[in-house]
VMD Tcl script that builds the backbone (N, CA, C; Angstrom):
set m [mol new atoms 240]
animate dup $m
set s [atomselect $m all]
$s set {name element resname resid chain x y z} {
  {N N UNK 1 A 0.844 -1.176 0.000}
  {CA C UNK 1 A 0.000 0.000 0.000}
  {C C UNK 1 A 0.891 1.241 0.000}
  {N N UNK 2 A 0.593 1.885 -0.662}
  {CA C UNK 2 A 1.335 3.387 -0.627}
  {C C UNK 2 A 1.332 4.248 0.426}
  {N N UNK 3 A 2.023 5.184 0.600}
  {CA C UNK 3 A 1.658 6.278 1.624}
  {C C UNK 3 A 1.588 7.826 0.733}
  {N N UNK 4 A 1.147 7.732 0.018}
  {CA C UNK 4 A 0.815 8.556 -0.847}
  {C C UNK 4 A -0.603 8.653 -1.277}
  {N N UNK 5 A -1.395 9.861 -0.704}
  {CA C UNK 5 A -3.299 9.615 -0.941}
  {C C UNK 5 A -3.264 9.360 -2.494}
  {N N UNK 6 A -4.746 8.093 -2.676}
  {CA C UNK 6 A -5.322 8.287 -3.645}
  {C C UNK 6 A -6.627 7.817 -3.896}
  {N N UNK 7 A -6.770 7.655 -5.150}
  {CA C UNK 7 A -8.252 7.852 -5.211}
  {C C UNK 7 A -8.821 6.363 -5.756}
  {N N UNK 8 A -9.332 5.679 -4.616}
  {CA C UNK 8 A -9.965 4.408 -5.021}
  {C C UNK 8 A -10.867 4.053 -6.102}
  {N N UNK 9 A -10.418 2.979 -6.810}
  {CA C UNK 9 A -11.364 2.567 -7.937}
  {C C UNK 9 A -12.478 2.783 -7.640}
  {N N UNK 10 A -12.995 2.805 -6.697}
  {CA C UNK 10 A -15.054 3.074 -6.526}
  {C C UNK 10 A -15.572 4.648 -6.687}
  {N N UNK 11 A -14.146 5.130 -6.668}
  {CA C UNK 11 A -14.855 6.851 -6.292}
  {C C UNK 11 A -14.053 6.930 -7.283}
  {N N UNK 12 A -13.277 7.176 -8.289}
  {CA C UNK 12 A -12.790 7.528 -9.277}
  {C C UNK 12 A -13.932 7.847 -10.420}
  {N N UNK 13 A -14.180 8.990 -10.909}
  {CA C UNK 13 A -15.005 9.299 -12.275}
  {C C UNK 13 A -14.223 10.106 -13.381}
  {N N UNK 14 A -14.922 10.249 -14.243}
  {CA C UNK 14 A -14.539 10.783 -15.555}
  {C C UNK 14 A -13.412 10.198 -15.749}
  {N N UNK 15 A -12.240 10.994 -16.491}
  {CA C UNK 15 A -10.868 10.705 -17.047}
  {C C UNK 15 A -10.085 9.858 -16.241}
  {N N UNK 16 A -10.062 9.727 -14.939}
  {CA C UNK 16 A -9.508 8.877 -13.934}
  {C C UNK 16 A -10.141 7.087 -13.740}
  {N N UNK 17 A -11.241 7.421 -13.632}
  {CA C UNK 17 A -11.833 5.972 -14.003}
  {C C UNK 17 A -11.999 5.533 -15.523}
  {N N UNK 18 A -11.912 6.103 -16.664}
  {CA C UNK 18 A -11.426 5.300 -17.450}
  {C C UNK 18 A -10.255 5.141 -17.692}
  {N N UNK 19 A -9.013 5.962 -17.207}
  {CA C UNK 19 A -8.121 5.237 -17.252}
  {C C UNK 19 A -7.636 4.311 -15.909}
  {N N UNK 20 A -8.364 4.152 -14.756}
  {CA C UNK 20 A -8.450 2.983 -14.112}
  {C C UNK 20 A -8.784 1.103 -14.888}
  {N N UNK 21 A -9.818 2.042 -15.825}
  {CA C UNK 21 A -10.638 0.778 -16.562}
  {C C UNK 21 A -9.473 0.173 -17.185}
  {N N UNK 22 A -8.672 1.088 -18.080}
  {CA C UNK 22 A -7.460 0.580 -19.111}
  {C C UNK 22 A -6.658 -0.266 -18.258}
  {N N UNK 23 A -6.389 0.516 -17.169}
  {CA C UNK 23 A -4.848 -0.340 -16.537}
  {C C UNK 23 A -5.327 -1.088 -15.629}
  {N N UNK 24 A -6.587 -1.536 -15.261}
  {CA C UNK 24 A -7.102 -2.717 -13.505}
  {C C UNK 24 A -6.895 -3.909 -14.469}
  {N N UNK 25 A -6.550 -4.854 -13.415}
  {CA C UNK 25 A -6.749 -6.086 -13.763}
  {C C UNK 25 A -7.682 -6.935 -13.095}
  {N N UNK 26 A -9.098 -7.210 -13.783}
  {CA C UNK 26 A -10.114 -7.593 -12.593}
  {C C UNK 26 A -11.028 -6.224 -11.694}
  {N N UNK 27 A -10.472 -5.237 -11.986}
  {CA C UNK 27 A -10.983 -4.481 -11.021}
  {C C UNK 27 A -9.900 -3.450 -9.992}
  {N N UNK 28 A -8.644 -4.124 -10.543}
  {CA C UNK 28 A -7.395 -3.815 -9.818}
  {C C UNK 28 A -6.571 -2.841 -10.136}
  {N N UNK 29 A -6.152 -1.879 -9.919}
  {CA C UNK 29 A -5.147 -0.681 -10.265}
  {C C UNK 29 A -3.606 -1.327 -9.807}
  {N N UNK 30 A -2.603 -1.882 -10.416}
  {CA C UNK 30 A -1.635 -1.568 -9.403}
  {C C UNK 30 A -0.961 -0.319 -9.097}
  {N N UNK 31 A -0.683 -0.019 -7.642}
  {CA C UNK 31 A -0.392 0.701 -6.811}
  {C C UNK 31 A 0.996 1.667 -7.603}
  {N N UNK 32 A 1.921 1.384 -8.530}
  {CA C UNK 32 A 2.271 2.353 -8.987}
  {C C UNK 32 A 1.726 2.992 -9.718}
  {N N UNK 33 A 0.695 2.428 -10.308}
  {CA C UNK 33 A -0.035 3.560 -11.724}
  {C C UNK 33 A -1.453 4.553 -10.499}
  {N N UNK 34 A -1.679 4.329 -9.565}
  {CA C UNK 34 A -2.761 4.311 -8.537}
  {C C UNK 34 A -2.121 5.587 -8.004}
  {N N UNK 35 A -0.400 5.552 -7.853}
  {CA C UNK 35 A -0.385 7.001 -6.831}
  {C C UNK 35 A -0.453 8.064 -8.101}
  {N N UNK 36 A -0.494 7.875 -8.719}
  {CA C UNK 36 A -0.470 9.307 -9.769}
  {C C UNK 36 A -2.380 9.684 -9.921}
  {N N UNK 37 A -3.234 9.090 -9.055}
  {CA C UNK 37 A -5.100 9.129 -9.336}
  {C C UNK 37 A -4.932 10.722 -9.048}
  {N N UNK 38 A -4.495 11.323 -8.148}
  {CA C UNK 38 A -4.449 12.809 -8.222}
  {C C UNK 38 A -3.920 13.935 -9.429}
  {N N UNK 39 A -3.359 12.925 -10.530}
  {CA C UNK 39 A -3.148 13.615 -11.343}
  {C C UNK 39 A -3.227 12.765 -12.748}
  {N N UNK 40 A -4.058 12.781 -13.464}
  {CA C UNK 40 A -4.601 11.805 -14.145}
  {C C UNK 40 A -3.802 12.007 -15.188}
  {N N UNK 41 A -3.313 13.127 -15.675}
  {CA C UNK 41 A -2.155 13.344 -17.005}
  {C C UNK 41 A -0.810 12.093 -16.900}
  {N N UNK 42 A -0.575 12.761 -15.429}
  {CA C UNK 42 A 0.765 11.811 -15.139}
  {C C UNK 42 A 0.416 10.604 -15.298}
  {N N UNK 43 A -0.776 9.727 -14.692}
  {CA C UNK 43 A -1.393 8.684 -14.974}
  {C C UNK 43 A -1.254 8.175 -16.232}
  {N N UNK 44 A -1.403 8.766 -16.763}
  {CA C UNK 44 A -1.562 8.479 -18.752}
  {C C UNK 44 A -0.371 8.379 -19.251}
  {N N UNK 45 A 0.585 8.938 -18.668}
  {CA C UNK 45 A 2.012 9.018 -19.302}
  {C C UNK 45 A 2.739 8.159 -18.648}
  {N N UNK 46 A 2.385 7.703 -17.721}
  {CA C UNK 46 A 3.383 6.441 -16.866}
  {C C UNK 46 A 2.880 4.904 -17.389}
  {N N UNK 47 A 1.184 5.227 -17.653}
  {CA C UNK 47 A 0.743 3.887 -18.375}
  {C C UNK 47 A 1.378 3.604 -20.026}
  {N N UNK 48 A 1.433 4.852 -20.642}
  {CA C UNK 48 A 2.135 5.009 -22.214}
  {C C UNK 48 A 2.918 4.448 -21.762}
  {N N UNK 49 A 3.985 4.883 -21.011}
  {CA C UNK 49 A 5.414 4.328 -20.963}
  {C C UNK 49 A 5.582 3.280 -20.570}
  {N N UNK 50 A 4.932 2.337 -19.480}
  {CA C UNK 50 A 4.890 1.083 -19.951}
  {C C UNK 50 A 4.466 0.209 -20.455}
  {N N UNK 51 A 3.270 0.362 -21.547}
  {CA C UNK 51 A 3.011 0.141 -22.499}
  {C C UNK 51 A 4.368 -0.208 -23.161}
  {N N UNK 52 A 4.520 1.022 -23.820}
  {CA C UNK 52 A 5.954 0.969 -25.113}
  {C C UNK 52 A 7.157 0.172 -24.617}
  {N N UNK 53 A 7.138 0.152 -23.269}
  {CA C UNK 53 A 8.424 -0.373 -22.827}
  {C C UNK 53 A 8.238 -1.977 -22.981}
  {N N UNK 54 A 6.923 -2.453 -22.395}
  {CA C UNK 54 A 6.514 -3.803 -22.421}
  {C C UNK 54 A 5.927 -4.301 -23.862}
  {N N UNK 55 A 5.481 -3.733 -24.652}
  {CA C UNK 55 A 5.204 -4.219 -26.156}
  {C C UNK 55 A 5.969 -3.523 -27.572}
  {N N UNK 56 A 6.599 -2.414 -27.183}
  {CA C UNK 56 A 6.972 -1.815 -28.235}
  {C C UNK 56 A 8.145 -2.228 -29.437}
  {N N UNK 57 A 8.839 -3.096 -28.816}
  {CA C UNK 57 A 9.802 -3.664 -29.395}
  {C C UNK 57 A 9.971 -4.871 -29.628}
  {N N UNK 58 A 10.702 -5.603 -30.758}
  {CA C UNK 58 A 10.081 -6.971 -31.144}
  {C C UNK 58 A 11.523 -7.988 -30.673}
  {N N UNK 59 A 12.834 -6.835 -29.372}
  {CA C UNK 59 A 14.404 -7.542 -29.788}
  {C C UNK 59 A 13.418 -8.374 -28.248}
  {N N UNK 60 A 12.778 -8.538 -27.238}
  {CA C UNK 60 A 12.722 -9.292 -26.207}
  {C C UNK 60 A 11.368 -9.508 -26.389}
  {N N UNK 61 A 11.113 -10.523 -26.353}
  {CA C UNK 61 A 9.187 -11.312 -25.727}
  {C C UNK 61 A 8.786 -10.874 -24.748}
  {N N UNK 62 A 7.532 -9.932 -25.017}
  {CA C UNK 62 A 6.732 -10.132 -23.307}
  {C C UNK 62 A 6.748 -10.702 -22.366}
  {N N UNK 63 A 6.608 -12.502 -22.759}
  {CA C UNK 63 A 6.962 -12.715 -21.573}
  {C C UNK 63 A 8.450 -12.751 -20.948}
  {N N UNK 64 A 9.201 -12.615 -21.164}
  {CA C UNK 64 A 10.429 -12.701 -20.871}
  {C C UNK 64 A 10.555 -10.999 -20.033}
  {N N UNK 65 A 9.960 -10.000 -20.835}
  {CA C UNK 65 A 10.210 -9.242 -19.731}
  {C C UNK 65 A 9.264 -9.243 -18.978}
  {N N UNK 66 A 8.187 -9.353 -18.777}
  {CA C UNK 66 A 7.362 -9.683 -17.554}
  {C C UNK 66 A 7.877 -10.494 -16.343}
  {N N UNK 67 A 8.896 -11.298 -16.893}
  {CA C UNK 67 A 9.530 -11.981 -15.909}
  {C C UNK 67 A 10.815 -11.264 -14.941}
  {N N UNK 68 A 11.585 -10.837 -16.374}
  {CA C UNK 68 A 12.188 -9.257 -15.860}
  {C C UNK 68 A 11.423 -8.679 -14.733}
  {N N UNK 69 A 10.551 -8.361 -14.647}
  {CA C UNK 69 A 9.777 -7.626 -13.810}
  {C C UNK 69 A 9.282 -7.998 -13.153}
  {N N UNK 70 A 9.168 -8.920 -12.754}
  {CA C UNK 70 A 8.583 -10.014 -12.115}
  {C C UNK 70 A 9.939 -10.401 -10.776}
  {N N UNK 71 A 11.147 -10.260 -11.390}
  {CA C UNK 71 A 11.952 -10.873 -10.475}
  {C C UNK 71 A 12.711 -9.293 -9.822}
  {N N UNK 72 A 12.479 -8.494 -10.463}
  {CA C UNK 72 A 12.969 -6.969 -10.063}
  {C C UNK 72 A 12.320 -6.691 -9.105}
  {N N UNK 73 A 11.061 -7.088 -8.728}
  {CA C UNK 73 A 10.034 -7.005 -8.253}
  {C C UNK 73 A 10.399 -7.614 -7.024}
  {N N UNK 74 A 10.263 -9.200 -6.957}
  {CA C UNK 74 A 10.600 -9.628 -5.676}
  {C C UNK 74 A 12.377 -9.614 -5.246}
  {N N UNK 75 A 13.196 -9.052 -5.519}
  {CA C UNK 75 A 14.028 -8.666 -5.053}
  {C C UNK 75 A 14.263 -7.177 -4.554}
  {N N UNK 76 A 13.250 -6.882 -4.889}
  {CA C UNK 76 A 12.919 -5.329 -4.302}
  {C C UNK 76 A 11.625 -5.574 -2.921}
  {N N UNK 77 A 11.578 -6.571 -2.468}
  {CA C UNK 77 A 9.928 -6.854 -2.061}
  {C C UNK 77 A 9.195 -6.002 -2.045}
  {N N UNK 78 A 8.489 -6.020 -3.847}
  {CA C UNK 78 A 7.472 -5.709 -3.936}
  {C C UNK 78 A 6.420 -6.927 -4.364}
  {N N UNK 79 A 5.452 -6.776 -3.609}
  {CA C UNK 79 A 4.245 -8.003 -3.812}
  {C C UNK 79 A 3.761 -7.897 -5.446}
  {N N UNK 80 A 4.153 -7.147 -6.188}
  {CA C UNK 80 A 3.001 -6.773 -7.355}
  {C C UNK 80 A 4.073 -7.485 -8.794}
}
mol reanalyze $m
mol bondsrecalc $m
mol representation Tube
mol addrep $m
């Protein structure tokens, strides 16, 4: 959980809840794209960017970096 306020998927409207819609999984925001809900621009530009970073290029497979990220992840303990 962050310590940074934000704005829960249930109360999120307009421009913020659809781009909740784009990036939840299930219903789910993860918590880095979640602290930027106070500023929904930044929101949009952190989701672009990993977008492009995770599909944009054809030299590594998705899954392979998902796994990348995946293990960056728990050596950082982060749950996500």
């Amino acid at each position: 959980m962050t310590w940074i306020r934000t704005i829960p998927e249930n109360e999120a409207q307009g421009e913020l809840a659809e781009l909740y819609a784009a990036a939840g999984h299930g219903g789910n925001v993860d918590h880095i794209l979640k602290v930027h809900s106070l500023h929904p621009a930044g929101m949009r530009a952190h989701f672009g960017l990993y977008r492009a970073v995770m599909q944009g290029t054809d030299g590594l497979p998705r899954v392979e970096r998902e796994m990348i990220a995946l293990t960056v992840s728990a050596v950082n303990g982060c749950h996500y």
